[in-house]
C-alpha positions as CSV (number, residue, x, y, z in Angstrom):
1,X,-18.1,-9.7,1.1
2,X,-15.2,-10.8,3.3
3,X,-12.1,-9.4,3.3
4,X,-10.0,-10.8,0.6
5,X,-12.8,-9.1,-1.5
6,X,-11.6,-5.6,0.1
7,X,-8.1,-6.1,-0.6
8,X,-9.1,-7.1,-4.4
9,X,-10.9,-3.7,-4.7
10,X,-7.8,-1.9,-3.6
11,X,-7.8,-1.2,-0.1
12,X,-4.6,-2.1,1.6
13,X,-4.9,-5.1,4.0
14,X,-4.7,-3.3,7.5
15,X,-7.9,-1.2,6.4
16,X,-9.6,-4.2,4.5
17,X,-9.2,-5.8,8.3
18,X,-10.3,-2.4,9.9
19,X,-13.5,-2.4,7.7
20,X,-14.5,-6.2,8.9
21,X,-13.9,-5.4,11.8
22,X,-15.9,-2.1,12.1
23,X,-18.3,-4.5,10.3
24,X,-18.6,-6.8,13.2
25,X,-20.7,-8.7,11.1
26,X,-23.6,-6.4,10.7
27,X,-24.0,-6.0,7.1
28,X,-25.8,-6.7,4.0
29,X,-24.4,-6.1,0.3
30,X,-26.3,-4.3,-1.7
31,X,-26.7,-7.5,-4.1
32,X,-28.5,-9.0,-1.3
33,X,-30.8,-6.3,-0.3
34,X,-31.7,-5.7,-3.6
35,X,-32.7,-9.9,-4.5
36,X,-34.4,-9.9,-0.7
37,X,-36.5,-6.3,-1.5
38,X,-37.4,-8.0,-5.0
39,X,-38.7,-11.1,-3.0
40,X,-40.7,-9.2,-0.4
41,X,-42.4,-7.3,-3.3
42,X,-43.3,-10.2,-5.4
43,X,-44.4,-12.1,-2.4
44,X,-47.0,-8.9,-1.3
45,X,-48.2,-8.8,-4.8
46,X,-49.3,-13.2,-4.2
47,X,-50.8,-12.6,-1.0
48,X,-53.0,-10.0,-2.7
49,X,-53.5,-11.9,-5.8
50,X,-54.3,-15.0,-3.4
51,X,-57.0,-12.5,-1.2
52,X,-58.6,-11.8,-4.2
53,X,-59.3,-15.1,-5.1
54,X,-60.8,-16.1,-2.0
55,X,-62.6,-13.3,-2.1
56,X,-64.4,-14.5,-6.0
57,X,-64.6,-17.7,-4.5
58,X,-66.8,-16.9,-1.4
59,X,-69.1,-14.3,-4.3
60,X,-69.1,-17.0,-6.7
61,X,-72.7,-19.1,-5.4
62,X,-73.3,-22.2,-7.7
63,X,-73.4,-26.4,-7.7
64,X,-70.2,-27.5,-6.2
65,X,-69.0,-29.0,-9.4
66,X,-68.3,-25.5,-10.6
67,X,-66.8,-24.3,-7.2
68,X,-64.7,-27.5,-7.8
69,X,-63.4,-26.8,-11.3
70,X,-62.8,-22.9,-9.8
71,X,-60.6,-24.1,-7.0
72,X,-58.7,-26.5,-9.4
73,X,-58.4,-23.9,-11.8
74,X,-56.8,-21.2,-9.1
75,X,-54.9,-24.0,-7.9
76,X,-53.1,-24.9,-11.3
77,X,-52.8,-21.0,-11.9
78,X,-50.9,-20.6,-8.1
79,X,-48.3,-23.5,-9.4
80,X,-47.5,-21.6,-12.9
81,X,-47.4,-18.3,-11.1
82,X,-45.3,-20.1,-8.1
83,X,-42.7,-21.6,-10.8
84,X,-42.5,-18.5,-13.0
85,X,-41.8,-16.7,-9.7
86,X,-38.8,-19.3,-8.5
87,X,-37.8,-19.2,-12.2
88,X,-37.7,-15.0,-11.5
89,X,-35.8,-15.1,-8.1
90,X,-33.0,-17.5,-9.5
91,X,-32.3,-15.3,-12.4
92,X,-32.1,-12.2,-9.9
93,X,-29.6,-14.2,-7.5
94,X,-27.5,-14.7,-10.6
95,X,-27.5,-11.3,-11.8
96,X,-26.7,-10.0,-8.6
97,X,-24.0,-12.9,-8.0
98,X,-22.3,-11.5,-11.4
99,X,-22.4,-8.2,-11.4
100,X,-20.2,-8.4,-7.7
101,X,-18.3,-10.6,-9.2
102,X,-17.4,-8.4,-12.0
103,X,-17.0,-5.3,-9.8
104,X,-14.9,-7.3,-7.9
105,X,-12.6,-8.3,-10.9
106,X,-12.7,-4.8,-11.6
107,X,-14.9,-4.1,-14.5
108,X,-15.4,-0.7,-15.8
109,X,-18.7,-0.9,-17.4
110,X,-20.3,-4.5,-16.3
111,X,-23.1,-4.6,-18.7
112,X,-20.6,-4.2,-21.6
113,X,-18.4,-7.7,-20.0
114,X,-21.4,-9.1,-19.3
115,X,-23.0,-8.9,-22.7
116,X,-20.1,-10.7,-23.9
117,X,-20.6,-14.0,-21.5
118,X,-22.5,-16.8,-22.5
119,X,-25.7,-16.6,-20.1
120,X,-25.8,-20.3,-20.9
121,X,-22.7,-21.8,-19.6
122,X,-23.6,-19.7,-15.8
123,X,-25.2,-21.8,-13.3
124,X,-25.4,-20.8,-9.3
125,X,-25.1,-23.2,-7.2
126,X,-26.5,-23.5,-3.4
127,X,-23.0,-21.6,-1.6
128,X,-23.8,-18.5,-4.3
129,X,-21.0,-19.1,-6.4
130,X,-21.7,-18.7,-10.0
131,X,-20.1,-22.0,-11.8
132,X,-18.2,-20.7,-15.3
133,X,-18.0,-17.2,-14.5
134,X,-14.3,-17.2,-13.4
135,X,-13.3,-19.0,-16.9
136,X,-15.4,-15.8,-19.1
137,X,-14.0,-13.4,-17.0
138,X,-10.8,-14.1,-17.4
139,X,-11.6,-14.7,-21.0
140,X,-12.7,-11.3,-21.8
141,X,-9.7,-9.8,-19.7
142,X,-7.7,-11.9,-22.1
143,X,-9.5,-10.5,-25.7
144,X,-10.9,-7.1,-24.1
145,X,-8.2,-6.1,-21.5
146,X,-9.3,-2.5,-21.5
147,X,-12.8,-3.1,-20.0
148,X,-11.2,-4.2,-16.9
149,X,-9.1,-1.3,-14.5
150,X,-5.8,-1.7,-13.8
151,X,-4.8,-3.3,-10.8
152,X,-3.0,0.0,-8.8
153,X,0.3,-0.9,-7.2
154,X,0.4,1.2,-3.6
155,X,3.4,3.1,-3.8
156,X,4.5,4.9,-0.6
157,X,3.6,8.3,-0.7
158,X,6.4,10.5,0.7
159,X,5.8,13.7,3.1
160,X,7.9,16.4,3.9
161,X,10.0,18.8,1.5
162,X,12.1,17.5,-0.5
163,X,14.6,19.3,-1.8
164,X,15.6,17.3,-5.0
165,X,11.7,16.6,-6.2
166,X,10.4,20.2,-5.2
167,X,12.0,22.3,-8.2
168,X,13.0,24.7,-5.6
169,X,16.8,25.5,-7.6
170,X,17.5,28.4,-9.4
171,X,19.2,27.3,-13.0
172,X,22.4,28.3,-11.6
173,X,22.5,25.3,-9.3
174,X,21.6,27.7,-6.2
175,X,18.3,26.9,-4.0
176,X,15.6,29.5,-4.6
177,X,14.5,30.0,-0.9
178,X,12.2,32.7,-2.3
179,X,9.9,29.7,-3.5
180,X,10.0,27.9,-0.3
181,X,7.6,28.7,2.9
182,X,9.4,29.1,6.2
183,X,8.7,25.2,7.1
184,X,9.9,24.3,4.2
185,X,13.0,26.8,4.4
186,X,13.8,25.8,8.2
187,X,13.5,22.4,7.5
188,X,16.1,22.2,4.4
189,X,18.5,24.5,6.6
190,X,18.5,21.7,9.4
191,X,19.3,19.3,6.7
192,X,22.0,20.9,4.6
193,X,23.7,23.6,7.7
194,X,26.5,24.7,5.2
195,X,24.4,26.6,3.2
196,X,24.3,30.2,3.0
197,X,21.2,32.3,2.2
198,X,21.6,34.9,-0.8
């Protein structure tokens, strides 16, 4: 996540810089945790599986032609379960590569725009960008614009009493002072001196 990533989910670019900043590079996306969690679990579970099969070695007594065929048995069995697991971890970087990027384009429900992709078309490449994921995106915003939020324009927020925007006048034209708290009251009285209180 860097900072142009902040300013696309709608924080103003002073505090997308603040964030970094506070940041100091000491972070981890969740995306990231997630995939390196997933790893460390899988790879506990093959150390285990690998234990135990040292362990039925060193029971198993025999001819060595049969302790042979065992060990190139486990051996073939350790390069499926090595490529299925590969085949596992490159699927979860994706996932996790897609669904930032969709919350970053700003998609309400991301398993509904991502059902709607064509899984085929996505590769990741070595950098973590997903290749063809900009061109679906911006495909469904084009045939499904209403899974995607709005982009909210900051508008300056105004402080203070305003007179004109409060609803503080009587239908007769007059200010209703009787509406109005003392800061309010004092500070409309330094702003328009000619008036007279009813």
């Amino acid at each position: 996540m860097n900072k142009e990533d902040l300013i696309v989910m709608g924080l103003s670019e002073e505090q997308a810089k603040k964030v970094m900043d506070s940041l100091d590079g000491n972070y981890v996306t969740k995306a990231r945790f997630n995939e390196v969690n997933e790893e460390n679990k899988s790879l506990k579970q093959t150390v285990v599986d690998r234990d135990k099969q040292l362990e039925d070695l060193k029971k198993s007594s025999g001819d060595s032609a049969e302790l042979k065929k065992q060990i190139e048995d486990l051996q073939q069995q350790n390069s499926v379960n090595k490529a299925a697991y590969e085949k596992e971890m490159a699927k979860l970087r994706l996932d996790n590569a897609v669904e930032t990027a969709l919350a970053a384009a700003g998609a309400k429900n991301v398993k509904a725009v991502r059902s709607l992709f064509d899984t085929d078309k996505l590769k990741l490449d070595d950098d973590g960008k997903v290749d063809g994921l900009e061109e679906q995106i911006n495909a469904v915003k084009k045939s499904d614009p209403y899974m995607f939020a709005e982009k909210e324009v900051n508008t300056p927020v105004l402080r203070g009493f305003q007179p004109a925007a409060s609803g503080d006048f009587m239908p007769n034209g007059k200010t209703d002072f009787s509406q109005m708290t003392y800061s309010e009251m004092t500070a409309y009285l330094a702003q328009n001196p000619d008036t007279k209180i009813q």
